[in-house]
Legacy VTK file of the C-alpha trace (Angstrom):
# vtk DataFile Version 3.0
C-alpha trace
ASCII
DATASET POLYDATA
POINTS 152 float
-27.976 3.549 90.665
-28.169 1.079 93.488
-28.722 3.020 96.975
-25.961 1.646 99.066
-25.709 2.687 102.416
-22.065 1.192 104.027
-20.415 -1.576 104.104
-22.168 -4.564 105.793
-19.379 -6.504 106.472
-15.855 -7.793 105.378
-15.479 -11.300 104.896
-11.807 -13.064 105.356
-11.087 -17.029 104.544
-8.388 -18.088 107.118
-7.208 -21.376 108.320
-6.889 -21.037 112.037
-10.030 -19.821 113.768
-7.915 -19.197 117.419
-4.898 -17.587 115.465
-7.492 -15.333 113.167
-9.613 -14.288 116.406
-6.797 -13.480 119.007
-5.317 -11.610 115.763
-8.521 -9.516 115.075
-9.154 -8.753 119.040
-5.477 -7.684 119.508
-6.908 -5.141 116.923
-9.806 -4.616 119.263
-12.554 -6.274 117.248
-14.752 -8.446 119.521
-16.815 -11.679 119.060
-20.399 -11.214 118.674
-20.650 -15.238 117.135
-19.162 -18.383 115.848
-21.901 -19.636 113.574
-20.048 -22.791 112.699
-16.253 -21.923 111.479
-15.124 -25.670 111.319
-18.280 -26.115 108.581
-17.161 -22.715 106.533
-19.811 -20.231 108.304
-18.404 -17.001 109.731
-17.123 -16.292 112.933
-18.381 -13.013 113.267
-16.570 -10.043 115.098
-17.417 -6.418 115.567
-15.196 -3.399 115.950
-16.409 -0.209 118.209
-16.260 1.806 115.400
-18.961 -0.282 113.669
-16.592 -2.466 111.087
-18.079 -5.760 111.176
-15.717 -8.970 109.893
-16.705 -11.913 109.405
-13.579 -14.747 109.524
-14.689 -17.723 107.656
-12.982 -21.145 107.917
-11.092 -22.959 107.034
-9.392 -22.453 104.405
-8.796 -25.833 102.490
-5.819 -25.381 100.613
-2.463 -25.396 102.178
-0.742 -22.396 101.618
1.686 -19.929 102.993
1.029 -17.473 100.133
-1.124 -14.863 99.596
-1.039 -13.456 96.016
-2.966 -10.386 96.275
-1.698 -7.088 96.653
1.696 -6.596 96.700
3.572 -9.276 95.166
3.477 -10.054 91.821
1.830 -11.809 89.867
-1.249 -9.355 89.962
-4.357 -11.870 90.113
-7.577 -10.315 90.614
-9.481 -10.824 93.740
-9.696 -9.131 97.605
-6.563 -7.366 98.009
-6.915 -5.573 101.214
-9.471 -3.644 103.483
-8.025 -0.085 104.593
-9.288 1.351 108.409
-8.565 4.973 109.096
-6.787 5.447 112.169
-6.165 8.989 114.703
-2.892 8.293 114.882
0.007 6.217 112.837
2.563 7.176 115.422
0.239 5.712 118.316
-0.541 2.320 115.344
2.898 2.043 114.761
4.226 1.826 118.543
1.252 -0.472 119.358
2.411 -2.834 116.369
5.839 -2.580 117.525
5.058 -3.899 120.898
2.742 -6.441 119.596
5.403 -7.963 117.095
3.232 -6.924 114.030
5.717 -6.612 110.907
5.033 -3.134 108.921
4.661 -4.588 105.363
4.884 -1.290 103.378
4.154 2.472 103.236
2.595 5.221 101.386
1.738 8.874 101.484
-0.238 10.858 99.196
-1.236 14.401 99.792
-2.706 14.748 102.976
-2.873 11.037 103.649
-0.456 8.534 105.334
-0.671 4.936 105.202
1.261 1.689 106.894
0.355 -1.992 105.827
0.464 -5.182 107.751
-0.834 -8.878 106.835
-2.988 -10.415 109.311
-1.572 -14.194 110.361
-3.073 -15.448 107.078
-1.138 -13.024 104.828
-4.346 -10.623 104.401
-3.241 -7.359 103.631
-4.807 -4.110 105.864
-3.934 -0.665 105.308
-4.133 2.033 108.111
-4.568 5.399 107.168
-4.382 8.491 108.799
-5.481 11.786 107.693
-7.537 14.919 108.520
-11.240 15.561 108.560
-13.508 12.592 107.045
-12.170 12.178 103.361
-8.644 12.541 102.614
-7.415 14.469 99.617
-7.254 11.940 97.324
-10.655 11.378 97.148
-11.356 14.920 95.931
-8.753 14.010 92.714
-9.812 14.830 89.225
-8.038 13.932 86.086
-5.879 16.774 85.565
-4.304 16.063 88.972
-0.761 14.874 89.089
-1.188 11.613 90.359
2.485 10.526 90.003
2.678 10.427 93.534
0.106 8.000 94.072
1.686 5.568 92.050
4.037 4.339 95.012
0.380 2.763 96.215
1.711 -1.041 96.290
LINES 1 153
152 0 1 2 3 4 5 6 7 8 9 10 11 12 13 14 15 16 17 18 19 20 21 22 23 24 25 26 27 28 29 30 31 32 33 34 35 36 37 38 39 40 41 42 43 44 45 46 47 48 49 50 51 52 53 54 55 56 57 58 59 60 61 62 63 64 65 66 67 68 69 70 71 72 73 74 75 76 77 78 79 80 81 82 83 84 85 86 87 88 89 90 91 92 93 94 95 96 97 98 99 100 101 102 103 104 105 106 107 108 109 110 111 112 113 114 115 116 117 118 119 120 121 122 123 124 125 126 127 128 129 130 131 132 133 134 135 136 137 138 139 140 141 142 143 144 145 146 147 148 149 150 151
């Protein structure tokens, strides 16, 4: 077994570095460093919980559409990065007033989740549920799991 330790960082391809970074700090991530977007090197941006992204740029194809996640065809490749959140009532009124479209939804057990696409059609999930693990991650193969299946 490999020792991993956390996640280092998430890394993003979008096209528009201004759109991508006033995007990410409406979020409350903040820019530690632009280490050369319009040559393809991050822009990097930390959150104060500790999530590090790093945007990279730009994209070269030109594209409105984002296969991944929850539109078919099912190609494989990053489909979304999930952040737990205190509160989906205080995420969704926040999106509301920002404009941010609720893509989908999804509950399982003792976890709630709402998904938006970033300006770039990157899918995030926000999750909300007690304590540090939610149920689901305590599931074992006799569990009904039919539930889970609304997961897009």
């Amino acid at each position: 077994m490999i020792a991993i330790e956390k996640i280092d960082h998430i890394g993003i391809r979008v096209k528009e570095k201004a759109r991508a970074t006033t995007f990410y700090e409406l979020l409350g991530f903040e820019l530690i460093v632009d280490t050369g977007f319009e040559k393809g090197h991050p822009i990097m941006m930390r959150h104060p919980s500790g999530i590090v992204l790093n945007l990279l740029g730009p994209a070269t194809v030109p594209s409105e559409t984002n296969i991944l996640m929850d539109v078919s065809p099912k190609y494989a490749g990053y489909t979304h990065m999930a952040l737990k959140v205190k509160s989906l009532a205080d995420l969704e009124a926040f999106l509301a007033k920002h404009q941010i479209a609720i893509t989908g939804r999804f509950s399982f057990k003792d976890m709630n989740s709402l998904f938006v696409r970033d300006p770039d059609r990157n899918v995030i999930e926000f999750d909300e549920y007690p304590g540090d693990d939610p149920a689901s991650r305590l599931m074992t193969p006799g569990d009904d799991i039919d539930a889970y299946h609304a997961h897009p």
